[in-house]
Each structure stands twice: as structure tokens, then as C-alpha cells.
N, C-alpha and C positions, 0 to 999 in steps of 0.2 A: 781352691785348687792351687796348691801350693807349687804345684812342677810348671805349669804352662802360662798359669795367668797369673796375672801379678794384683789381683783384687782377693786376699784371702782371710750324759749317764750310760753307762753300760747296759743296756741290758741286759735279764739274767739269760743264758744261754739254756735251753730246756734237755732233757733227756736228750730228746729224740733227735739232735742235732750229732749225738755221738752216735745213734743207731746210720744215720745219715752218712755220715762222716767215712765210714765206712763202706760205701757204697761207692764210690770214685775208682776210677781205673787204676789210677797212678801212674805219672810218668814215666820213661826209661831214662836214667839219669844219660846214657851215652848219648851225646848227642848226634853220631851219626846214625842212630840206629835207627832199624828198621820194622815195619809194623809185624807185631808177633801173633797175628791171627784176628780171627774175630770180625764182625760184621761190618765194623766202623774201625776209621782208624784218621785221625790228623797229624799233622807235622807243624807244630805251633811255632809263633813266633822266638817261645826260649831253645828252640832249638830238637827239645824232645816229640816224640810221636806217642799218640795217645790212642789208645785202641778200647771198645767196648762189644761185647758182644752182641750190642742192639743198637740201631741208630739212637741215639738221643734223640728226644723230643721233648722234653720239660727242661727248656732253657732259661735261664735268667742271665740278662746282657747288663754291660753298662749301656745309656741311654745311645751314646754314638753307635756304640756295635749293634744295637736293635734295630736302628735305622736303618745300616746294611744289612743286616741280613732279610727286614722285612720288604726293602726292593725287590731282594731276592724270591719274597715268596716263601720264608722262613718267619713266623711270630714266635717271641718270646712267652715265657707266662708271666715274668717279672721281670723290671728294671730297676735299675737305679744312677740316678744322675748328678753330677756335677753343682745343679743350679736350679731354680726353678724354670720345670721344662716349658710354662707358655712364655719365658721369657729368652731363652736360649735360642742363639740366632741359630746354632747349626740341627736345630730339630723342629723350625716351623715348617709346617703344614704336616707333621709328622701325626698320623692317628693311632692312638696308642690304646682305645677303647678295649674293654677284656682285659688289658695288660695291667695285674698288679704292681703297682709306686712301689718300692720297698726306699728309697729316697730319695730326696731334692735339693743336698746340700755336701760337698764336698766332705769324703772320712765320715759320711753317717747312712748305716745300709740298715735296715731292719731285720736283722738277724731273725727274733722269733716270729715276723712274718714268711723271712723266706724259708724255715723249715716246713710249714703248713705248705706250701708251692714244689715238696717233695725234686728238687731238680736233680735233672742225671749230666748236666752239662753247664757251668758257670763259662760266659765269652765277654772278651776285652781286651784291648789292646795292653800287646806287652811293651814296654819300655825300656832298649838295652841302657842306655845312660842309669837310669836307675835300678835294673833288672828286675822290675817290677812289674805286674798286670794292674790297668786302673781299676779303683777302688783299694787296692793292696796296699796302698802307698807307706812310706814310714809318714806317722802324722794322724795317721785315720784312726777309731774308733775302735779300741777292740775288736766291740760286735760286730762292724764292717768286717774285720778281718777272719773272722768265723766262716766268715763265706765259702771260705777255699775250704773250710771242711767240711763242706757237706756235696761237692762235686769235682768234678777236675776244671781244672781254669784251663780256657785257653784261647788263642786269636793271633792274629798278624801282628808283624815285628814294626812298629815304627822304626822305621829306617831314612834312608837318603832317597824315598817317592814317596808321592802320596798316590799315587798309583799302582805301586806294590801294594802297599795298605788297601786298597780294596781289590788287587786282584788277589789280596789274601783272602777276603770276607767271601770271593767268588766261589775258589777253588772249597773253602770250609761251607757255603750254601750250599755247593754240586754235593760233597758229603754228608749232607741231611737231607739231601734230597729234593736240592732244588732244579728246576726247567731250564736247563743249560741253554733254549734258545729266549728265554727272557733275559736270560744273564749277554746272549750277543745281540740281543738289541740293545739298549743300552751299552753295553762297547761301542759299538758303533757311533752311536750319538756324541759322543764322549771323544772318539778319534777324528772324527769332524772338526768336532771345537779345538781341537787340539792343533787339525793343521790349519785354521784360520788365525790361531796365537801364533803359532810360529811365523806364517808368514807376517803378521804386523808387527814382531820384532824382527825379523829381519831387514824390514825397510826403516826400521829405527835402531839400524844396531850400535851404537853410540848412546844408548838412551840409560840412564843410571838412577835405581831407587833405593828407597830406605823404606825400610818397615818397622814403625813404631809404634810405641804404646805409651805414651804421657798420663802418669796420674800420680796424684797427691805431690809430692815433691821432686817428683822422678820423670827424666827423659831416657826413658828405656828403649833399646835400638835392638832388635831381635837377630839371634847369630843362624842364620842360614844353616849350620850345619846340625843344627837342633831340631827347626822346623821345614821339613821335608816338601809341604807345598815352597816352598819360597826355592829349594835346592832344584826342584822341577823348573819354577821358573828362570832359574840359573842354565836350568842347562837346555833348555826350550828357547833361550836367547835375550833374558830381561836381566840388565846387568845389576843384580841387587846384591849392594853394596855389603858385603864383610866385616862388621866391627874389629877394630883392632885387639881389643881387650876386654874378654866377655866376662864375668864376674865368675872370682875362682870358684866360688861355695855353690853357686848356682848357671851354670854355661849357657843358659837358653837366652841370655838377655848381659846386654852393656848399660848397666845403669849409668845414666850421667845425672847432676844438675843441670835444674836450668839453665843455670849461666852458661853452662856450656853446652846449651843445644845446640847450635852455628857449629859442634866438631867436624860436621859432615855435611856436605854441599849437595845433595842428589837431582836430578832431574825433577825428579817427583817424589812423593812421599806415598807410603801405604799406611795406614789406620789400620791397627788392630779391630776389625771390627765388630767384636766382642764387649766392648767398649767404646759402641757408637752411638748418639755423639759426642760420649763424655773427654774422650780425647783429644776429638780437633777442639775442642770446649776448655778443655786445660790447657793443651796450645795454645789459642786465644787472648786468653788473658795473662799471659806472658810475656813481657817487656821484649824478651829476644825473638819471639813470634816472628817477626818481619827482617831478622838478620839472616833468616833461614829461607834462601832465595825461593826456594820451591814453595815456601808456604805466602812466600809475598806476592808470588804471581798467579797465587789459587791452584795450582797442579799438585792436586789433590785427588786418593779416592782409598778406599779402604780395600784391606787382604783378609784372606778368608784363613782363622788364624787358629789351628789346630783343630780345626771341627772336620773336615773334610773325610768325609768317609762313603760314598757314592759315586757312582757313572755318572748319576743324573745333576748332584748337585755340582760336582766337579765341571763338569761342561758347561751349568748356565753360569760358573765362575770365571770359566776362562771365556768367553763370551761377555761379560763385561769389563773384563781386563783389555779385551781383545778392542773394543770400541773406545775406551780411555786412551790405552796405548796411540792408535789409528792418531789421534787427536792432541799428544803430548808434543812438546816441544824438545829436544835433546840438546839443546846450548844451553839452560837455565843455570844447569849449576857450576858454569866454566868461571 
């Protein structure tokens, strides 16, 4: 996964992937435009509105967007993932039985599998930094990218929330058809946890973090304005610190050396924890380890680090953020 995480043959494409191919709505390039008829209609993350004359029901998700939309009460008939899915922290307890693998490795989709799975609807998150839907990526697999021609892609925009991000999963579940009072329970749960966060940062409003990701050679410091949970907890009152100089070729992250991990003094730190525990583990065994107050005094706990696509998983996050916080100290990094 070359955009977010920092741990990163063709096959022949058959007829029937151009008989397929053909079958997609297609977008309206104008981005204000509006839906031109027809039974279904979305408003996707790139901006354009997608219209079919039939609900879609033969979806193929990437493995996050399945997740949402199966809270929702919406199953896919195929996915494909990032990683291997019993090992991926943002899809445990996830039950995916029935649902064809088309893959479990970053840029590799099983093309001639998912023609057999006939889909009227491919969903993913789009990505404006790189104006791309994942699995699209520049990097991936031809055959990955065959995907987009056999259905119309489409999903919420990673933006500045990660709770626009699934009230986009919400608003596209209502549009297939999903129980608009499952979709408010869950809100609900979700707005709870939300005012318990706020209030424990408020009574710590002084308190300053770093979210990182340490591996192989690299103290990577992730830039807030990339990763959308971290911008929520910005503006919900947890002062997570801003790197000064985010790498030109790639903005989601300030690679430092080691040696210069101590750039940044925070209260606390956050762990990618995508890479748990291999990073407080590379931390560790790092001579400057203990020059980085926060990590001398154990204030410590890990972020939930672009998986986040739920009501449900989002609230038991801020829920343990929420009891960290309650417990942190706010003079550590003066």
C-alpha cells in the first residue's frame, strides 16, 4: 500500500470483461451535475453523479468499504484487500463468509475472477490527493485496473473527517437500499462517544500529540492534513502536532532519521497501529528512544491509522482515546 502505509503476472483479461465493460453507467464528467434520471443515482466522492436504471446489487468493494456498507446491511459478492484480511487490524471480527477474495495484497485484484461475479457496481474510497479510487492506484497491477471496466466505481471522498467518510458509506447504503433506522442507531452510539472525547480534551486542553510510524530506518511523523481521523481529533480538541516538512513526493508523512527523532517533544505519542507492535519495537531499540520525553515516561498508545470506516468502529476508538487522554499528563513535553 504504497499511499498510506509505509510497509510496501498479468493475467489475461477474458472476452467477457469487454462484454462487461460495457455495462457501466458512466459518469457525468460536469461536476455539478445532476442526476439524469433513472432508478439509482449517487453523488461520489470525484465529484460526479452516477445514475443506473436499477438499484445495483452485485457489488465488489475494496475490503474497508465492505465493512461499511455491511454494517449497513448491504453485502458485497466480492472484495479485495489491501493485506491479508485475518491480519488487518481494521477488518477484525469482520465476517466476509459468501463473499468472494478477488485479493489480499496491495495493486493485485483478480481480474478473471471478478468477471465470473458479473458486478453492476465496483465501491471505494476516492482519494483527492491522488484523484484516485483504492485499488486504482498508479503502482497496481494492470489486471487490478480492469476493474473500473467492468462497472462504474464509486465511494466517499477522503477528505478533512473521517466522519464524512462514513456518512458517505451512509447516505450510498440509503441508496441500495439500506434501513435508514440501523444506519441511526449506530449515529447515535458514535455521537455519544464523541461527546465523552471532547469533554476529556477539554479538561486537557494543553495536551499535544504526535502520530507515528517507526520502521526500518525511518521515524515517520504523519501530517494531519492527509489523515482525516487525526484532523477530527484536531478539531474535537487533541492538539496533534503538525509536522513542519512533510516529504514533497509523498505528503502523508515527515520521514526523519533516527537521529533525529527528539525533532518533536509531544505530550504523548500515537502508534500507527497498523504496525502494532512493530513500531513501539523499533522505537525501542533505538539509542534516541529515551531522548523523546514522551516515550521516557511510557505515554504512550496507538491511532487508528486510515482504516476507519464505521459508526461502530469509530466510537469504540474514541472510547479508548477517550480513557488514555482522561489519564495523560499535559507538561511532559515542556
Amino acid at each position: 500500500m504504497r499511499r498510506r502505509t509505509l510497509l510496501h503476472s498479468v493475467t489475461a483479461f477474458t472476452a467477457a470483461a469487454l462484454v462487461l465493460a460495457g455495462c457501466g453507467g458512466g459518469g457525468d464528467d460536469d461536476q455539478d451535475a445532476a442526476p439524469t434520471g433513472g432508478a439509482w443515482s449517487y453523488t461520489a466522492g470525484d465529484g460526479k453523479t452516477y445514475t443506473a436504471e436499477k438499484t445495483p446489487t452485485r457489488i465488489i468493494a475494496h475490503a474497508y468499504a465492505a465493512k461499511a456498507l455491511m454494517e449497513f446491511g448491504i453485502k458485497p459478492v466480492g472484495i479485495y484487500a489491501d493485506g491479508k484480511i485475518t491480519e488487518d487490524v481494521g477488518l477484525k471480527g469482520v465476517d466476509f463468509t459468501g463473499v468472494e477474495i478477488l485479493g489480499e495484497e496491495w495493486g493485485k485484484i483478480d481480474a478473471e475472477k471478478a468477471v465470473t461475479l458479473a458486478p453492476d457496481l465496483i465501491v471505494a474510497d476516492w482519494w483527492p490527493a491522488e484523484e484516485v479510487y483504492s485499488g486504482q492506484e498508479e503502482g497496481v497491477e494492470d489486471s487490478a485496473k480492469k476493474l473500473s471496466e467492468l462497472a462504474d466505481v464509486v465511494g466517499p471522498a477522503q477528505g478533512d473527517s473521517i466522519l464524512g467518510v462514513i456518512e458517505g458509506y451512509a447516505e450510498l447504503a440509503k441508496s441500495l437500499g439500506a434501513d435508514t433506522t440501523v444506519i441511526e442507531g449506530h449515529r447515535k452510539t458514535f455521537d455519544e462517544a464523541l461527546e465523552r472525547f471532547k469533554t476529556a480534551t477539554a479538561a486537557k486542553p494543553n495536551l499535544t500529540a504526535l502520530a507515528i510510524s517507526p520502521y526500518d530506518d525511518i521515524y515517520a511523523v504523519a501530517v494531519p492534513k492527509y489523515a482525516p481521523e487525526l484532523l477530527d481529533f484536531q478539531k474535537w480538541g487533541l492538539k496533534v502536532i503538525d509536522p513542519e516538512t512533510p516529504d514533497p513526493e509523498f505528503p502523508y508523512w515527515e520521514s526523519l532519521s533516527f537521529e533525529n527523532a527528539d525533532k518533536y517533544q509531544p505530550d504523548v505519542l500515537l502508534f500507527d497501529d497498523r504496525n502494532a507492535p512493530g513500531g513501539q519495537e523499533k522505537l525501542a531499540s533505538q539509542p534516541i528512544a529515551n531522548s523523546i520525553k514522551a516515550y521516557a515516561a511510557g505515554a504512550m498508545t496507538e491511532w487508528p491509522a486510515y482504516w476507519l470506516h464505521t459508526y461502530t468502529d469509530y466510537a469504540a476508538q474514541l472510547d479508548r482515546l477517550t480513557t488514555f487522554i482522561q489519564a495523560a499528563d499535559e507538561n511532559i513535553g515542556d
